[in-house]
C-alpha positions in Angstrom: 24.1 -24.6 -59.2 26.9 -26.0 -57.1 28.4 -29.2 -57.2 29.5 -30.3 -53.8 31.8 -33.3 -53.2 32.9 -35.3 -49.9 35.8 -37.6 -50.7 36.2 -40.5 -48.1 37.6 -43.3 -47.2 34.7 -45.3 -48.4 32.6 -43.4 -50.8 32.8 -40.2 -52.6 29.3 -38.0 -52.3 28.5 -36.1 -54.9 25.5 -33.4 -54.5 24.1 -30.8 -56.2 22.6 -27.7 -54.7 20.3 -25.6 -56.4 20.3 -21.4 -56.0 18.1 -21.9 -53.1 20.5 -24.4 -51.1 17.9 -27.3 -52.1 19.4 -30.5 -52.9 18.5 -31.3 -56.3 20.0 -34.5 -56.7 22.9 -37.1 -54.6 24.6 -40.0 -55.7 27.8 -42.2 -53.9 30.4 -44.1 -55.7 33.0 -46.0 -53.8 36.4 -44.9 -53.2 39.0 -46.0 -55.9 41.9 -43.4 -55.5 42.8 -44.9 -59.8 39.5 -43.7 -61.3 40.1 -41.0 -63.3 38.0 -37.8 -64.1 36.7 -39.2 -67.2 34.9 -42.5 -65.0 33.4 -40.1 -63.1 32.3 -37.6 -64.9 30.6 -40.3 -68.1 28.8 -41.9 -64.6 27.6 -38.2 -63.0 26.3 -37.0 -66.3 24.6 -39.8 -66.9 23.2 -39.9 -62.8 22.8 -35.7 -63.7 20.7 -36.6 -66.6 17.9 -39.5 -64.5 17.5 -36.0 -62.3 16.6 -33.7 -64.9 20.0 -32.0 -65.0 22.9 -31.4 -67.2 26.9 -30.3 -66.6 25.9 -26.6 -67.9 23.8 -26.5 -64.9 26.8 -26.4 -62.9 28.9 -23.0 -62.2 30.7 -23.9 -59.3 32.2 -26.8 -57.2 34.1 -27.9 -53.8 35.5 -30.3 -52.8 36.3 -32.2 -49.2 38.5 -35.1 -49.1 40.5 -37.3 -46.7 41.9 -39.6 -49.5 44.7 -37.1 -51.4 45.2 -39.6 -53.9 41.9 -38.8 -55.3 42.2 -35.2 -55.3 43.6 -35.1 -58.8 40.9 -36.8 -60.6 38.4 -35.0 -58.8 39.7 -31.8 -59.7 40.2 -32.6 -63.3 36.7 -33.2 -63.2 35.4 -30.0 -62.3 37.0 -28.4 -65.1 37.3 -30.6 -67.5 33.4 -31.7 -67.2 31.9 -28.6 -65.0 33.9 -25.8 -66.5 34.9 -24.5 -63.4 38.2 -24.0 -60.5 36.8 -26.2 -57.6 37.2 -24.9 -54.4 39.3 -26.6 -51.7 38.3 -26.9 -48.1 42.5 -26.9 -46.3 44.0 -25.1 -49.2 45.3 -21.7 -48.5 43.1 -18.6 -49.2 40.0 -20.8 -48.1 38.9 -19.0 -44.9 36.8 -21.8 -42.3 35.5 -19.2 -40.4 36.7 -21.2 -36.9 39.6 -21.6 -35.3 41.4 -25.1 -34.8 42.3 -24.9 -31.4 44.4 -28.1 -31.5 48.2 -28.7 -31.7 48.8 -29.8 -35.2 45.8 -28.1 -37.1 47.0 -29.2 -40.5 46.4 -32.6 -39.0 42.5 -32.4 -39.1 40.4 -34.2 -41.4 38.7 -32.1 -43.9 35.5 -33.9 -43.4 35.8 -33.5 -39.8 36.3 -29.3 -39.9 33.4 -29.2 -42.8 31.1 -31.0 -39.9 32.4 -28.5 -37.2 31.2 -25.8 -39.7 27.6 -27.0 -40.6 26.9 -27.9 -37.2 27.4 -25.0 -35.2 25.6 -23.2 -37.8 22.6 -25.5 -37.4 22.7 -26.1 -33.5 24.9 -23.7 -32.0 27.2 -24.9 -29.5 28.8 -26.5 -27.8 28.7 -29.6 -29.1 29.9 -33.2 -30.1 29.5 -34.3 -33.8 29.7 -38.0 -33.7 30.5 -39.6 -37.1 30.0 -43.7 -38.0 32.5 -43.6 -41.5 35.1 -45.8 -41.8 36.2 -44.7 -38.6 33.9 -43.4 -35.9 35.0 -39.7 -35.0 33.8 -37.4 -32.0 34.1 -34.0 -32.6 34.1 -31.1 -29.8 33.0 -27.6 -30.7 32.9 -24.9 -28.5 30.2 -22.5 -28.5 31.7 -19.8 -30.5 32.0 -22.4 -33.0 36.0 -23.7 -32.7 37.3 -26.8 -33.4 39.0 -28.1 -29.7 39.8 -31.2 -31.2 38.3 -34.5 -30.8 38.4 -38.5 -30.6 39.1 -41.0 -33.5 37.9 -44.8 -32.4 37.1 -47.8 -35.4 34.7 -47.7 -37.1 31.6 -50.3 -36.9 32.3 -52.1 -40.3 36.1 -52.2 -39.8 36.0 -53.6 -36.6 33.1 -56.5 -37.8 35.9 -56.6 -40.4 38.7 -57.5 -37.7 36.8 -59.9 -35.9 36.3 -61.9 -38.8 39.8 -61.5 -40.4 41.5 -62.1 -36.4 39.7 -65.0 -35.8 39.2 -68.4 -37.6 36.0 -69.3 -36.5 34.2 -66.1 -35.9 32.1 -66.1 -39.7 31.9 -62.2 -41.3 28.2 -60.6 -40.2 26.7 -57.3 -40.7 25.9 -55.0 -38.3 22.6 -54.9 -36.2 20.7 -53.8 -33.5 19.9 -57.0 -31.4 16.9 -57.1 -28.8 19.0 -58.8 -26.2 22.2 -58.0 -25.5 23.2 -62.4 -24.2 23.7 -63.3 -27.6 22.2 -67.2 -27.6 24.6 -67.7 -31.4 27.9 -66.8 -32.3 26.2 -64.3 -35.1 24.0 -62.6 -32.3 26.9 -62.5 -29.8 29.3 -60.7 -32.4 26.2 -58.4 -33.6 25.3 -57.7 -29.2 29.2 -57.0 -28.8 29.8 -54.6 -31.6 26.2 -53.0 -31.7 25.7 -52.4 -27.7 29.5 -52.1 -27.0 29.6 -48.9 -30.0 26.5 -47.6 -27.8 28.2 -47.8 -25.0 31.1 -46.1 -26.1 29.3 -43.5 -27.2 27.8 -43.0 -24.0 30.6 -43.1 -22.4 33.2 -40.9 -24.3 29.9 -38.4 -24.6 29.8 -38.1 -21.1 33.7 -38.0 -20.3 34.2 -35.0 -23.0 31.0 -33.3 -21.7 32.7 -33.2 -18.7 36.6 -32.0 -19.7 35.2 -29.5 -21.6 32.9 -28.1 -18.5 29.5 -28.1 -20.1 26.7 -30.0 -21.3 26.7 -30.6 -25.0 24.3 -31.2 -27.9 25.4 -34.6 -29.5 24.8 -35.0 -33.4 25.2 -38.3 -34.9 25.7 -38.0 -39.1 27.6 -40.7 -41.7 26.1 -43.9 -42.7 25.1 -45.8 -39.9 24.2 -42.6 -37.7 20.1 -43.6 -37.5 20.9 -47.0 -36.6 22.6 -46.0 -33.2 20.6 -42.4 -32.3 17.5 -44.3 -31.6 19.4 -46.6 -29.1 20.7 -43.8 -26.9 19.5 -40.9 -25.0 22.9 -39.4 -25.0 21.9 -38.6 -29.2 20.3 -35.4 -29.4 20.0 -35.3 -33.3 20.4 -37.4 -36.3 21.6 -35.6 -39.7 23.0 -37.5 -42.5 23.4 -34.8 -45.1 25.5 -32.4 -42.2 28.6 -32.6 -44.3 26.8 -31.6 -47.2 24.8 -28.7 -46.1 28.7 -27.7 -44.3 30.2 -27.9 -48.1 27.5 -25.6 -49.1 28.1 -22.9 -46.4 31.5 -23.3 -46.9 30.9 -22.3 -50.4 28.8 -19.3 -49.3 30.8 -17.7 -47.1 33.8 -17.9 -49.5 32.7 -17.3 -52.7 
């Protein structure tokens, strides 16, 4: 079986695919870049065991992750708990199968390439990957499946975040689709502004890179808040939470 892992900003995924690319089990912990590979691993086995699985079930891993400081741990943890030399998505030797057709391509998020890779694979191309993380990303791939490059905005929760912090009477809320966008309350107002203004961004920067790139484009909303914005927008073509993961696992494949 292969244990997959997406380290972000927020939360660190941890998957487990079975032979058959099956899912056999998916837990989050947040992202603390001083845990060290013994907290993790004492919490996954015991998470492992609730699903009917055990470490020797594992023979191989791979990682993903935007937050370096974590890589160590994360690592350590695959061998020390896994028995096994995780693979790396950015490390040399580890062959994408895309091109980054961008001007720094070291600069790209790993999560961000991983997407690229499980998307086209799924739904061709070309297409946008929108991702709601911490920050709220907009990925272009063409149709033979490169990387052209993309758009990085704030993310939902970080900008609720700001509002709050910014401004002494605005109180923290959490975000929410309202039914009118007049809020009649300084709650609703602040949940209108963020929800329907994030929709119309979307529509918006959808339609502006559709049109610099000269083609229409399937648009696939993934990361946490992805079903609460795909239903509000006819620009959304699909919803898929678990596109990262199913990119770790053909990442896997194809190198391996």
């Amino acid at each position: 079986m292969l244990l997959a892992i997406d380290s972000g900003n927020t939360n660190i995924v941890f998957a487990v695919f079975d032979d058959e690319g099956a899912i056999r089990g998916e837990w989050r912990s947040s992202s603390h870049a001083d845990r060290t590979a013994d907290e993790f691993g004492v919490w996954l086995e015991q998470l492992m065991k609730s699903a009917n699985l055990s470490p020797a079930d594992i023979t191989a891993s791979i990682i993903a992750t935007v937050v370096p400081a974590t890589l160590f741990s994360l690592k350590s943890l695959c061998r020390e708990y896994f028995d096994c030399d995780p693979l790396i998505v950015g490390e040399d030797g580890v062959d994408l199968g895309l091109k980054i057709l961008i001007d720094r391509p070291d600069d790209v998020g790993a999560d961000r390439l991983v997407n690229a890779i499980a998307a086209h694979q799924k739904y061709g191309g070309p297409l946008i990957v929108v991702d709601f993380g911490t920050a709220t990303t907009f990925d272009v791939i063409d149709a033979d499946g490169n990387y052209v490059g993309g758009v990085i905005a704030p993310g939902v929760n970080l900008s609720l975040e700001a509002l709050h912090m910014a401004a002494a009477q605005l109180p923290r809320v959490g975000i929410q689709r309202t039914e009118r966008v007049i809020g009649k309350s300084t709650v609703e107002a602040m949940q209108s502004g963020i929800y329907w203004g994030y929709v119309s961004m979307i529509e918006g920067l959808v339609r502006r890179l559709s049109e610099e790139h000269g083609a229409e484009m399937e648009v696939i909303a993934t990361g946490g808040l992805a079903k609460l914005f795909t239903g509000a927008t006819d620009c959304i073509n699909h919803s898929d939470p678990d596109l990262i993961l199913r990119g770790l696992l053909a990442l896997y494949r194809q190198n391996s």
